[in-house]
N, C-alpha and C positions, 0 to 999 in steps of 0.2 A: 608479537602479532604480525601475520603478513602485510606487509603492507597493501592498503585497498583505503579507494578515497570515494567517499560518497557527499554530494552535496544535498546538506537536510535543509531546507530553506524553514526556519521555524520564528514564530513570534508567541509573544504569549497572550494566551484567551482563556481565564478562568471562567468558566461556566459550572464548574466542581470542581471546590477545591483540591480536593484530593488526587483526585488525577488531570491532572491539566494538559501536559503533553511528555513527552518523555523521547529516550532511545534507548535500543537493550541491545549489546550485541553478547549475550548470554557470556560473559567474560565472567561474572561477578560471583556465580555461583561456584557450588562444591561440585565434581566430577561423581554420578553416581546419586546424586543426593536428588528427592522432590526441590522443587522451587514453590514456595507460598511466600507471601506477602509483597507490599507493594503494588505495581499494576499486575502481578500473577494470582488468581485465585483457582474457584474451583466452582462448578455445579452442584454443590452442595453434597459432596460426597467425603467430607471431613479431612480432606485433605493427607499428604503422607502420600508414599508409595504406592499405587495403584489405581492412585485418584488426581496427584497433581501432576505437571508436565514435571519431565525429568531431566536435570543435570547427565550429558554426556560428553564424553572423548569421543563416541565412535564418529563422532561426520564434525565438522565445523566450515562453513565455510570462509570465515578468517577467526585468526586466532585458532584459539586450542577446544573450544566447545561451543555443544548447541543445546537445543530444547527437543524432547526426545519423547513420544507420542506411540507407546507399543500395542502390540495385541492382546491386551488384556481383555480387553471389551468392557474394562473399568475406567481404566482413566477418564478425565474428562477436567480438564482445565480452561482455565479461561483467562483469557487478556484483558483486564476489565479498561474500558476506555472513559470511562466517568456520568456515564450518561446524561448525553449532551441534546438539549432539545434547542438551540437556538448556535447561528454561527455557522463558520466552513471546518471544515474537520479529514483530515487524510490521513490515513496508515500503508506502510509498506514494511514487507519482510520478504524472506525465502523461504524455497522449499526442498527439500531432498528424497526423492520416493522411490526405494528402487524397484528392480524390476520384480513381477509377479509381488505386489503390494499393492495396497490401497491406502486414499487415507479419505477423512471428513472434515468440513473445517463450516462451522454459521455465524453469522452476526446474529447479535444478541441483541433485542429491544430496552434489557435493561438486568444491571448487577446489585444485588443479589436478584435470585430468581425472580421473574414477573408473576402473578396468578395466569394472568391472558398467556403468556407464553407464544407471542407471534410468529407463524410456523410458513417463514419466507426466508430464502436464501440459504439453503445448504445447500454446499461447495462439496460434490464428490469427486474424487477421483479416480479412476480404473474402479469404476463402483462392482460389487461383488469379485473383483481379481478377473473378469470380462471382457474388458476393452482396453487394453494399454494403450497409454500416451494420450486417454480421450478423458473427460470431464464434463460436467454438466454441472450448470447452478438451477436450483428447480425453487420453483413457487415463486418467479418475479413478475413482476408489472411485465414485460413482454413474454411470460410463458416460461418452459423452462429453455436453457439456452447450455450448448454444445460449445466445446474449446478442446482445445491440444493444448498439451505439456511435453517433456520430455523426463523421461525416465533416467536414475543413475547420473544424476547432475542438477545442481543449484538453478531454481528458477524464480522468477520475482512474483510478488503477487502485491497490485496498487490499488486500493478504492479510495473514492474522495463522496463527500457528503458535503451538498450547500445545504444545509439545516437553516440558511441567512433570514427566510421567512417563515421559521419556526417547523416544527416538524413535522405535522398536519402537510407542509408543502414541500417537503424533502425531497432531493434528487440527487441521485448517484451516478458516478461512473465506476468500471472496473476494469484491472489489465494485468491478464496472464501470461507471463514469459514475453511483456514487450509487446503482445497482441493485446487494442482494444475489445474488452469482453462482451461492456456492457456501455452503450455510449452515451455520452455525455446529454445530460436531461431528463433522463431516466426517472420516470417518478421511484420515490425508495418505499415500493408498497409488496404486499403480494398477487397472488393474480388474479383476485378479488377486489382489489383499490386498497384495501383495507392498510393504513398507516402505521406504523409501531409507537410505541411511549417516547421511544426516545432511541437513540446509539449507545447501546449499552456495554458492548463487550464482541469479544470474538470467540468462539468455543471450538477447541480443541479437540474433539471426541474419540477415542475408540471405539471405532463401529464395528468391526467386525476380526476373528484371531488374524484375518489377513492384512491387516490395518500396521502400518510400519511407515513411519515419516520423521524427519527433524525440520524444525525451523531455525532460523537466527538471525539476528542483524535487521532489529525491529526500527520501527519509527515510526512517530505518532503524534499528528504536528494541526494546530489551525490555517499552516499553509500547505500545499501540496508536496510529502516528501517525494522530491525528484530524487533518481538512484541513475547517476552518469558516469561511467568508468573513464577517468580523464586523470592527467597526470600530476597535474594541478592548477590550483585556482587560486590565480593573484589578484588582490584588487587594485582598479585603475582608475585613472577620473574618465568614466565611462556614461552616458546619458544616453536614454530609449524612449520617446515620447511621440506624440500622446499615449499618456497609459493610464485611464483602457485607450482604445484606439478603435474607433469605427473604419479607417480604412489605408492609408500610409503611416508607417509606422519610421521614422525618421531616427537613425543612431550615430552621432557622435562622439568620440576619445580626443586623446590626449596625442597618441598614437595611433602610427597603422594599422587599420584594422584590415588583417591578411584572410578571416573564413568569417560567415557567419550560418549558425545551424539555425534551426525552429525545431522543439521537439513539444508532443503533447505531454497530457501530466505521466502517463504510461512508460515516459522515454524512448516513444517510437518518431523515428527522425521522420519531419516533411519536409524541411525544404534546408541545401545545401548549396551556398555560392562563395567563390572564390574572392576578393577585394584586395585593393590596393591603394586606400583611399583613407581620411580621416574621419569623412562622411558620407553615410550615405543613405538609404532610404529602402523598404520592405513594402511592396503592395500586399495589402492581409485582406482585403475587401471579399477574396472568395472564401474565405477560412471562416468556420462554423462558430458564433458567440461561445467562450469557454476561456480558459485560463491555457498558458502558453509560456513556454521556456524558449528564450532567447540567447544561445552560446556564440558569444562572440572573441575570435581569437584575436591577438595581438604580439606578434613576438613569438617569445617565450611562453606567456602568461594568458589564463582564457579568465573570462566573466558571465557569470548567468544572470541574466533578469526575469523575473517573471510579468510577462503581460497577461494583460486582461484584453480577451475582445470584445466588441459591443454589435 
């Protein structure tokens, strides 16, 4: 496997047993072969070739395979996430779409199929082979909503769900390619108010013969999987408090601490300063209530924490 380091900050939170949290980085499977079982299902299309995602060699972007989404205009799988009505909940993965393609990707209010069938949140992209590098998520609480991607190359795709006060008051965020999509507090409704059952899943779709995408390198966590390309990460006797923090955010080590970053849960950096110090102190009093990765170097060796702000 090529080397690539990702930090999944994950705890556990059964809300369903069965799928609690997971990572996949499609290593596990046969090259060539459907994937069913486990967190992979399907939309009730009996699963097998033509209906579940697919085992390939042609893209990976680590290791040797991904998950593989053709123009059938059958396929149609799904990522079941346990259907979760109470709690925080994140996933992150990639995407690979090349040019003159399209793909589909929705959340799901609930696995197996719902009767309701809540019809919010499909994720197109280059919809109808139309618009390269351009994307739309339609039917959300703010309308529908426009993004860029890039074509012929690996891009990230981040949603988080605070379900904390049950899902009747659910709120989302989303982040495509490292761009905020969809910001944080976002009721998780359609454009109607209207709530879903639950977090059920993600669906995979062939929408149409021009429909050609791979995913890989999943994660599926009750804390935010943060996706950081960094060389690595040593732990240090490292403290960040108060956390949450309403307004100075005070960090002490062991050691020098030489950099420290701020990035949102998306991975998109805001704030970048140089140190030379054992301690020292972050004014966060303008920065918007929300969760927050704290990357602080030392040395050799970096450390992430996650803040809450208040």
């Amino acid at each position: 496997m090529k080397y690539f380091y990702s930090l999944f900050v994950l705890f556990v939170l059964c809300t369903a047993p069965m799928i609690a949290q997971f990572t996949d980085d499609m290593e596990s499977y046969t090259d060539g072969q459907p994937i069913s079982g486990g967190h992979w299902t399907d939309w009730g299309c009996g699963g097998g070739a033509g209906c579940a995602i697919m085992s390939t060699s042609e893209q990976a972007r680590t290791g040797l395979l991904s998950g593989y989404i053709p123009g059938d205009t059958t396929t149609d799988a799904v990522l079941d996430l346990g259907n979760k009505i109470f709690g925080t909940w994140s996933i992150s993965f990639f995407m690979y779409i090349p040019s003159n393609k399209e793909a589909y990707i929705k959340t799901l209010e609930c696995v197996p199929i719902c009767a309701s069938d809540w019809q919010a949140n499909h994720i197109l992209f280059n919809e109808n082979n139309t618009n390269p590098g351009v994307g739309t998520i339609y039917n959300t609480a703010l309308g529908d909503i426009n993004f860029t991607f890039p074509h012929d190359q690996w891009f990230s795709i981040i949603m988080y769900w605070d379900i904390s006060a049950g899902i009747q008051n659910a709120t989302w965020e989303a982040g495509i390619d490292s761009n905020l999509i969809v910001p944080a507090g976002t009721p998780y409704t359609d454009d109607t108010g209207t709530y879903p059952l639950g977090l059920g899943g993600i669906e995979f779709f062939s929408i149409s013969p021009n429909n050609h995408y791979y995913v890989d390198d999943f994660c599926f966590s009750d804390s935010p999987c943060l996706i950081l390309n960094t060389n690595e990460t040593n732990q240090s006797e490292f403290t960040a408090s108060p956390n949450p923090v309403h307004h100075i955010l005070k960090l002490s080590a062991n050691n020098t601490i030489s950099a420290i970053r701020i990035f949102t849960i998306t991975g998109q950096q805001l704030f970048s300063t140089e140190n030379n110090t054992t301690a020292t102190s972050i004014d966060m009093s303008h920065y918007a209530s929300g969760i927050y990765f704290v990357k602080v170097s030392m040395g050799t060796s970096e450390e992430i924490v996650k803040i809450i702000k208040q």
